[in-house]
C-alpha positions as CSV (number, residue, x, y, z in Angstrom):
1,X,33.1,27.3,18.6
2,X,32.4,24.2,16.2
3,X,32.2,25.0,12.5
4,X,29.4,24.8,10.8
5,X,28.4,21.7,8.7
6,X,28.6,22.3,4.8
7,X,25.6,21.0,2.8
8,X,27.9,18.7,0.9
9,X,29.1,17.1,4.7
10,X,25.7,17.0,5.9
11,X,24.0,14.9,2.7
12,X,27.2,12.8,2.9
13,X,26.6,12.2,6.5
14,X,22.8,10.7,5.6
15,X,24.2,9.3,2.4
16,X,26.5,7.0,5.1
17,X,23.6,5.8,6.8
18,X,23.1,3.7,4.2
19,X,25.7,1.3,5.4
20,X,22.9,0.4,7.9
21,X,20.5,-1.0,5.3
22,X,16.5,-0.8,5.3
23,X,15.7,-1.8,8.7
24,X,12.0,-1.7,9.3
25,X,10.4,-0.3,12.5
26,X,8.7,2.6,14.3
27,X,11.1,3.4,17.0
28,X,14.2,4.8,16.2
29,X,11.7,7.7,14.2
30,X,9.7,8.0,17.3
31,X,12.5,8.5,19.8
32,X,14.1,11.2,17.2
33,X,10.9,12.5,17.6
34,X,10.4,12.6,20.9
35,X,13.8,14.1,21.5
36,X,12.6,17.0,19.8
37,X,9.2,17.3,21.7
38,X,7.4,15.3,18.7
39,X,6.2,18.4,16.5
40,X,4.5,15.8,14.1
41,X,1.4,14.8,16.6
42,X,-1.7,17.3,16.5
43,X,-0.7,18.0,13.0
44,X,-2.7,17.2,9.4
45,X,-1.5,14.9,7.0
46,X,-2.4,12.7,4.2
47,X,-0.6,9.4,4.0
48,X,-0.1,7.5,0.5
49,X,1.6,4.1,0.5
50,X,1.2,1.5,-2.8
51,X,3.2,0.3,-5.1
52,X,2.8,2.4,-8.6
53,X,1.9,5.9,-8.5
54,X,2.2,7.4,-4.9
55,X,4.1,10.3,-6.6
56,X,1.3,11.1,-9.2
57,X,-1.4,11.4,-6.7
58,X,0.5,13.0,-4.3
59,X,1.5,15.5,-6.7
60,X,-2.3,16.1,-7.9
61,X,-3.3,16.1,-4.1
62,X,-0.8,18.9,-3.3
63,X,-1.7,20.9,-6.4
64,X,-5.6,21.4,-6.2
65,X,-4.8,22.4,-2.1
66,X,-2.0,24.8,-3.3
67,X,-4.5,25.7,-6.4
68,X,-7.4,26.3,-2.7
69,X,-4.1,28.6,-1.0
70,X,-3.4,25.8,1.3
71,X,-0.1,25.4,2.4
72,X,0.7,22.0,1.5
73,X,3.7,19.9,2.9
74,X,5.2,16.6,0.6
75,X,7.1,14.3,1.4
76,X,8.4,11.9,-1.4
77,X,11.2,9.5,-2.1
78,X,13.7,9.0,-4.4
79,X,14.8,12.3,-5.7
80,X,15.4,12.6,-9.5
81,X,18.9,15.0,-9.2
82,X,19.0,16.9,-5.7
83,X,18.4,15.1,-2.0
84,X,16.6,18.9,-1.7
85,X,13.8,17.8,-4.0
86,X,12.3,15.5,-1.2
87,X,11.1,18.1,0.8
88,X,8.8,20.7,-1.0
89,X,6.2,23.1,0.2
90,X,3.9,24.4,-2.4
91,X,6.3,23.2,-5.4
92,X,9.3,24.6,-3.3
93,X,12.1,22.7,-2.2
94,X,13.8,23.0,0.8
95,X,16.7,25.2,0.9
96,X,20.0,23.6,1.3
97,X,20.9,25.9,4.0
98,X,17.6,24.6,6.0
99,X,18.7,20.7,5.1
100,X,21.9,21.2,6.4
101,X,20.5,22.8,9.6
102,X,18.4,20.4,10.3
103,X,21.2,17.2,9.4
104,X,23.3,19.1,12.2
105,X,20.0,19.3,14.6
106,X,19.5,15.2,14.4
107,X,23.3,13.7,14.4
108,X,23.1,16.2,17.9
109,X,19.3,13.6,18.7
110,X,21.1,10.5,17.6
111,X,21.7,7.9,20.1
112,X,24.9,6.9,20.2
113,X,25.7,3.5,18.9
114,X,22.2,2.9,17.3
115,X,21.7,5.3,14.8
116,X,18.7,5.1,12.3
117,X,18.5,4.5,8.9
118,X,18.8,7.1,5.9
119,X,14.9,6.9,5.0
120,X,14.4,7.2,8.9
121,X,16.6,10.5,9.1
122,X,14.9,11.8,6.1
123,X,11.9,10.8,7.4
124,X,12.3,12.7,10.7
125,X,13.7,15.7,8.9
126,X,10.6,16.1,6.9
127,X,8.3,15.8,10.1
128,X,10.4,18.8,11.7
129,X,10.4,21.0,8.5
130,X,6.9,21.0,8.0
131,X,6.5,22.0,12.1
132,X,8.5,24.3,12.0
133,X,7.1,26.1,8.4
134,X,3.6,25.7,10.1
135,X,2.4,24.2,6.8
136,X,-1.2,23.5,6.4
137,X,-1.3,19.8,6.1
138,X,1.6,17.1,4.8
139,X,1.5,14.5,2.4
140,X,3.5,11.9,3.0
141,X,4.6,9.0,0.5
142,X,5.8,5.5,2.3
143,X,9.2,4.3,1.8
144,X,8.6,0.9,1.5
145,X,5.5,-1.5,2.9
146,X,3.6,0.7,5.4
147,X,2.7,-1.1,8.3
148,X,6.8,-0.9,9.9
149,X,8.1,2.3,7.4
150,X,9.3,5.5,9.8
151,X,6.5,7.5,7.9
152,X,3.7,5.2,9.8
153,X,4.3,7.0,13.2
154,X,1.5,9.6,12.3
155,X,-2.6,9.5,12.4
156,X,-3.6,11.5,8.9
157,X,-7.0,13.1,7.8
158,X,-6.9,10.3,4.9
159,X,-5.0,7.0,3.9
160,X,-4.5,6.1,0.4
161,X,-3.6,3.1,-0.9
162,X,-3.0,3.1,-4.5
163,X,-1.9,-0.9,-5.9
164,X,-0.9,-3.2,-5.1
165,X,1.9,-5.5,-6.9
166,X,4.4,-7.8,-6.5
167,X,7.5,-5.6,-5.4
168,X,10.4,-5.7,-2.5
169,X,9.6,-9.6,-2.0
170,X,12.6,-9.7,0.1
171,X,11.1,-7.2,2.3
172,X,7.8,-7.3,2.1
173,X,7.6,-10.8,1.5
174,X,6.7,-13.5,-1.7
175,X,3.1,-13.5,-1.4
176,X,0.6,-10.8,-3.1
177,X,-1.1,-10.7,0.1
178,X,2.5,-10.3,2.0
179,X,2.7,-7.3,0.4
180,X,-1.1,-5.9,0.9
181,X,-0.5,-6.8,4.2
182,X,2.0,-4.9,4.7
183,X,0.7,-1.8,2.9
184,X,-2.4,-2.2,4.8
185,X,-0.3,-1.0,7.9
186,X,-1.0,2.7,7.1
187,X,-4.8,1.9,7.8
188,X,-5.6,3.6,11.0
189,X,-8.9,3.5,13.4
190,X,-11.5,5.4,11.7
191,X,-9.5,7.1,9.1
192,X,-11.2,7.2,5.5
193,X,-8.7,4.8,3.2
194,X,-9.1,5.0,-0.7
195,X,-7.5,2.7,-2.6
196,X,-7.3,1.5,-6.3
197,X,-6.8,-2.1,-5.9
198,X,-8.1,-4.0,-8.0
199,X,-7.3,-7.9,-6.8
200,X,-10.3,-9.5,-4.9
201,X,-8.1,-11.3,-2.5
202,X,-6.6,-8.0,-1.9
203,X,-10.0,-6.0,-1.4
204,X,-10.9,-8.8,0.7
205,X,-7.9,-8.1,3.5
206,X,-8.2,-4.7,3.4
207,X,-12.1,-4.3,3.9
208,X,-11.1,-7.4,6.8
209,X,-9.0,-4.5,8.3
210,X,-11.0,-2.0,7.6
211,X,-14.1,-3.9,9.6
212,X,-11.5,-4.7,12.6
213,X,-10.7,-0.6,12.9
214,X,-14.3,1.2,12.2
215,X,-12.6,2.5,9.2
216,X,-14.7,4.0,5.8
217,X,-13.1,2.3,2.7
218,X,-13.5,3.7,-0.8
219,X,-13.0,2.0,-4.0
220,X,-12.0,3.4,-7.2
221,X,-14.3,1.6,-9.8
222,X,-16.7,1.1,-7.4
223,X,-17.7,3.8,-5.0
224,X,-15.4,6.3,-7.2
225,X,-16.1,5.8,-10.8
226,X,-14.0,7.4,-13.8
227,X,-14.1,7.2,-17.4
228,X,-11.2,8.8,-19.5
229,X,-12.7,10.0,-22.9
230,X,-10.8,12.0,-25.6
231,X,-12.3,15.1,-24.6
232,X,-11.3,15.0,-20.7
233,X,-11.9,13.1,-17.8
234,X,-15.2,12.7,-16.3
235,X,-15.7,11.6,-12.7
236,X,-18.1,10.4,-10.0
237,X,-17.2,10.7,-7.0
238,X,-18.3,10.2,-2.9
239,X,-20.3,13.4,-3.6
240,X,-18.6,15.4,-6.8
241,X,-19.5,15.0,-10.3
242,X,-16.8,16.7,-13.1
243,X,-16.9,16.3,-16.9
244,X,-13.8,17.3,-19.1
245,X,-11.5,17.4,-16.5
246,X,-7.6,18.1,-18.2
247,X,-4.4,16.8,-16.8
248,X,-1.1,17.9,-16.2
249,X,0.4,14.4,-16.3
250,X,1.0,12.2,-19.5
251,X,-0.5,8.5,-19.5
252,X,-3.8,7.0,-19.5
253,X,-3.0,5.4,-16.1
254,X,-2.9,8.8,-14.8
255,X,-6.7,9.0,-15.0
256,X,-7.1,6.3,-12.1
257,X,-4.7,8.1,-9.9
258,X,-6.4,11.5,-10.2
259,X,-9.9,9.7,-8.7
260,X,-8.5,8.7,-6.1
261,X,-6.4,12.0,-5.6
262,X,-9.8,13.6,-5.8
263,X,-11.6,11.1,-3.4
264,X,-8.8,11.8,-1.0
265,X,-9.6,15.9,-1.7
266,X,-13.4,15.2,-0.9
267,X,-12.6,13.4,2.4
268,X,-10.5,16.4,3.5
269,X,-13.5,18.6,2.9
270,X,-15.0,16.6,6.4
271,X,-12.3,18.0,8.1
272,X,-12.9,22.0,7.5
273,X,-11.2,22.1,4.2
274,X,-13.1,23.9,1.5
275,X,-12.0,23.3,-2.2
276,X,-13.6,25.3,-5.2
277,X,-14.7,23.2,-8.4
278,X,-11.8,26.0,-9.8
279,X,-9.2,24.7,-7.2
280,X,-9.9,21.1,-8.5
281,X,-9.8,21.9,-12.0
282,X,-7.0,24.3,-12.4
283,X,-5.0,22.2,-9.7
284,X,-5.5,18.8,-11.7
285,X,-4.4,20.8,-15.0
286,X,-1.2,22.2,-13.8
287,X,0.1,19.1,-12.0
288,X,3.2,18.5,-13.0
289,X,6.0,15.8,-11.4
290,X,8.7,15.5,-13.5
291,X,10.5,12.3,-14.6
292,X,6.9,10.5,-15.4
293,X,5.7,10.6,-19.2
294,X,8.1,13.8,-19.3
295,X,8.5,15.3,-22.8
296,X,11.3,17.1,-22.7
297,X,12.1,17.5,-26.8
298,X,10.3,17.9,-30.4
299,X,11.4,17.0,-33.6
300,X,12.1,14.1,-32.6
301,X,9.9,13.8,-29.4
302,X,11.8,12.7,-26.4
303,X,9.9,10.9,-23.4
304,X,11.8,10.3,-19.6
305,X,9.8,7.9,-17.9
306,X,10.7,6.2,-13.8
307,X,8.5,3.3,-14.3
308,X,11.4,0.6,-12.6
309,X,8.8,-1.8,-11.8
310,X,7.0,-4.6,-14.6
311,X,3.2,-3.5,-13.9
312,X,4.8,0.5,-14.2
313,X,6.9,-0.3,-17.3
314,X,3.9,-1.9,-18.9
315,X,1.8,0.8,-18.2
316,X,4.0,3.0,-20.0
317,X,4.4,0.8,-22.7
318,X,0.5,0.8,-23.2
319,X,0.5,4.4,-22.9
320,X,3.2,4.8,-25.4
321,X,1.5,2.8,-27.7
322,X,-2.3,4.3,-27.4
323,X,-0.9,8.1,-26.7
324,X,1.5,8.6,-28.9
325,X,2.3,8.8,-32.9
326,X,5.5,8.0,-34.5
327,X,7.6,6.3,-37.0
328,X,9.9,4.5,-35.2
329,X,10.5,4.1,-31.5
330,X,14.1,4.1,-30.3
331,X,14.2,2.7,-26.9
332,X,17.0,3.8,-24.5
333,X,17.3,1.5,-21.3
334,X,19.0,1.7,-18.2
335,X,17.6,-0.6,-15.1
336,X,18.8,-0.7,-11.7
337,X,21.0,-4.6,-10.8
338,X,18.5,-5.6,-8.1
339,X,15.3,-4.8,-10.3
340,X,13.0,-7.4,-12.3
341,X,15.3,-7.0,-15.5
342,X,13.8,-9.9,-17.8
343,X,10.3,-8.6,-16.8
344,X,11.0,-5.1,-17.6
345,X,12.2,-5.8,-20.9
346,X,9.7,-8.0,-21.5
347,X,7.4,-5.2,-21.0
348,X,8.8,-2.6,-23.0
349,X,11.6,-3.8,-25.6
350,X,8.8,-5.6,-28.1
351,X,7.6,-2.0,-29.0
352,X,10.8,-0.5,-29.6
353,X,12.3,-0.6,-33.2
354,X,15.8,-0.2,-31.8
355,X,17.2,-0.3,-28.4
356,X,20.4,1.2,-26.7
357,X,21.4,-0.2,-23.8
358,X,23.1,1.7,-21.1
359,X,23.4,2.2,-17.6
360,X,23.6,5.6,-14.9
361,X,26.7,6.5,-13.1
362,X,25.3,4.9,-10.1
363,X,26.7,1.9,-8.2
364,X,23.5,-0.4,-8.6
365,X,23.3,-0.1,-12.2
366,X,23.2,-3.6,-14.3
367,X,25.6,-3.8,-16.9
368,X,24.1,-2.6,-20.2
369,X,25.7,-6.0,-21.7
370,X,23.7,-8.4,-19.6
371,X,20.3,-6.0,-20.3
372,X,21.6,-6.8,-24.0
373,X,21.8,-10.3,-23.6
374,X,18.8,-10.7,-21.3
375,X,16.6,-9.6,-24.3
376,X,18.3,-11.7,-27.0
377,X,15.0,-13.8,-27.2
378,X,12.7,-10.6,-27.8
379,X,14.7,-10.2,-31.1
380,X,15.0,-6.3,-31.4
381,X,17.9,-5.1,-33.4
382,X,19.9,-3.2,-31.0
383,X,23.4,-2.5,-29.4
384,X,25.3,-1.4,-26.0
385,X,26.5,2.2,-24.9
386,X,27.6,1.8,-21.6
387,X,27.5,6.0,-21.3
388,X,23.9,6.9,-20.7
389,X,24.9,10.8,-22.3
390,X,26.1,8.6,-24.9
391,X,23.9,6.7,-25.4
392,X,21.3,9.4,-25.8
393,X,23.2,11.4,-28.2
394,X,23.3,8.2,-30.6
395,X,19.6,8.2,-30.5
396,X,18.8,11.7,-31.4
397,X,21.7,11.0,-34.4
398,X,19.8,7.6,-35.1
399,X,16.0,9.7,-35.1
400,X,14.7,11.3,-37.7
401,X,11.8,14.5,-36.7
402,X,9.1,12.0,-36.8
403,X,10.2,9.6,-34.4
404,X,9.8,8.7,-30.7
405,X,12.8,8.2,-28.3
406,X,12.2,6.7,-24.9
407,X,14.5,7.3,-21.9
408,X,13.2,4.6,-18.9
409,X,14.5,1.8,-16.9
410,X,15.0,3.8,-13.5
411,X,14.7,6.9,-12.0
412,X,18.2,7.2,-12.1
413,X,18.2,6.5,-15.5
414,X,15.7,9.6,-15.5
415,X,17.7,11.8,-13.3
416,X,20.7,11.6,-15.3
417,X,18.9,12.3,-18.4
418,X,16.8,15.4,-16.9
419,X,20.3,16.8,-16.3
420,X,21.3,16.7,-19.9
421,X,18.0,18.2,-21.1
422,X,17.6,21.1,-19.1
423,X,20.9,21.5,-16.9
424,X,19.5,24.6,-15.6
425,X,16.8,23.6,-13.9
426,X,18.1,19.7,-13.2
427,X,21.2,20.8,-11.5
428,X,22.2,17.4,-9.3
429,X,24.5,18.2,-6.0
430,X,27.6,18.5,-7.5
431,X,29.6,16.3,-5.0
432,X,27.6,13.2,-6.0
């Protein structure tokens, strides 16, 4: 009898796939699918694509329906520390027991000689999980794009859209409306799509689409208004009104991406969902994602933050600057090699009073030296540890109580540095 596959074999396995590359395309998810009687059709979901904050209103999405006893499927991509936390149901990763079974069900589904991509494994893994735990309804985050990512093989309850910027050019392509192009993919006949873009050029395509496929579109600052005030958010939806609503994620961006989490929850309520003003309230509060305006110490406060993209990095830097008190702010960077680097330190070294620059044990890391020398001109006083543990200990020596430290650049950057806080509960897989 064949031995079992380990947990360690079974990520390495997908981890290998990545040899492959991003391929885009439908197929190879749909005949993995197929071959296992395609549990995802019939089923509920909520599809999310965009290019800052599909995490954030996913996570507020799943929380008010876990909040209303739904049981709520999501899908998201990267992990922070474990390939487990990709798959969660009702704040619950999957087992790795369950991962590994279902590795071992797809390389035995595989076609041989054409085998898909990692994000298309994943992909289908998350498709037979939720089947097979007879969840409720799934939200699923794109990979990449929309209109060619595996995740587009399904017809959801809602679409959201969230922004749109310039990202993956050598995927998606070099033009702004490449890109909405190909995030307007997700938009299916007659399926309610809420979006926060903002660019008219970019509103134009999608309500072009929209027109072509019967679809309702909904616009944050338009037919969903918000208004962030110091005691709370208010908000005017579709057909809610709430004042004072409190939430569990940092960052005055955040406010944007609970409206349209909410629009998304009043377009469910079409389809036989019912959600209390209670559910929305107490599920908006206790959001939580980590890795995104994370305080994870005091005395001096210590602030993780993913933003790897220049509209998400300047976000954070306005956030930082409007949300927070301090002294001093030391700034410790880490960015990814194939990443915008001169426009993410453009967008976040000016604020800092010091910088360290260091990098993740990951392969795609840029050298902390040419981060150093890439922000010469911005003229902050600063210096290179190429550990990023290091580099974090010579911060919180540097800080006095009443400073700020900031931990960003990358969500592994973030990962790494969630591990060294609170080991515990951040325990990466140890093979890695």
């Amino acid at each position: 009898m064949k031995e079992k596959t380990s947990y360690q074999e079974g990520i390495e396995y997908l981890y290998n796939l990545q040899k492959y590359g991003i391929k885009f395309g439908l197929s190879k998810t749909s005949k993995i699918m197929k071959a296992f009687g395609n549990p995802h059709k019939g089923r509920k979901y909520i599809h999310i694509a965009g290019t800052n904050g599909k995490g954030s209103v996913a996570t507020f999405i799943a929380s008010i329906l876990k909040h209303a006893g739904v049981k709520v499927g999501l899908y998201s991509s990267p992990h922070l520390v474990r390939f487990t936390e990709r798959f969660r149901i009702n704040d619950g990763e999957i087992s790795r027991e369950k991962a590994t079974g279902l590795i071992d069900e797809l390389k035995g589904a595989m076609v041989s000689g054409s085998p898909p991509t990692f994000f298309e494994a994943t992909t289908a893994m998350a498709f037979l999980y939720f089947a097979r735990e007879n969840t409720d309804i799934d939200i699923m985050e794109v990979g990449m794009g929309g209109r060619l990512d595996a995740t587009n093989i399904i017809r959801p309850l809602v679409s959201v859209i969230t922004n749109i910027s310039m990202e993956h050019q050598s995927f998606l392509g070099s033009r702004l409306l490449d890109i909405a192009g190909e995030k307007g993919g997700i938009i299916k006949e007659g399926v309610d799509l809420v979006t926060g873009a903002t660019q008219p050029s970019v509103i134009s395509l999608f309500k072009s689409i929209c027109r072509g496929k019967r679809t309702p579109m909904w616009r944050a600052g338009t037919d969903i208004s918000y208004r962030a005030t110091k005691y709370g958010f208010h908000y005017r939806g579709i057909k809610r009104r709430f004042n004072r609503l409190q939430l569990g994620l940092k960052g005055s961006f955040q406010v944007r991406n609970a409206a349209l989490a909410l629009a998304a929850i009043e377009l469910l309520e079409k389809h036989g969902f019912r959600i209390s003003p209670g559910d929305i309230q107490d599920g908006l509060k206790n959001s939580f994602w980590p890795g995104r305006m994370q305080v994870v110490a005091e005395n001096p406060t210590v602030l993780l933050d993913g933003a790897h993209n220049p509209a998400a990095i300047r976000a954070l830097a306005e956030s930082i600057r409007t949300e927070f008190e301090y002294r001093r702010l030391i700034l410790v960077i880490g960015i990814m090699a194939d990443k915008e680097i001169g426009q993410l330190l453009r967008g976040i070294v000016p604020i800092a009073d010091y910088v360290i620059y260091t990098r993740p044990v990951y392969s795609r890391a840029a050298d902390p030296e040419i981060l150093m020398a890439e922000a010469a001109p911005l003229e902050r006083p600063g210096q290179v540890e190429p550990l990023l543990t290091k580099a974090i200990e010579k911060a919180r020596d540097m800080a006095d109580p009443e400073d700020l430290i900031v931990i960003c650049g990358s969500l592994f950057t973030v990962g790494e540095a969630l591990t060294y806080f609170d080991p515990e509960n951040y325990v990466p897989d140890d093979f890695q």
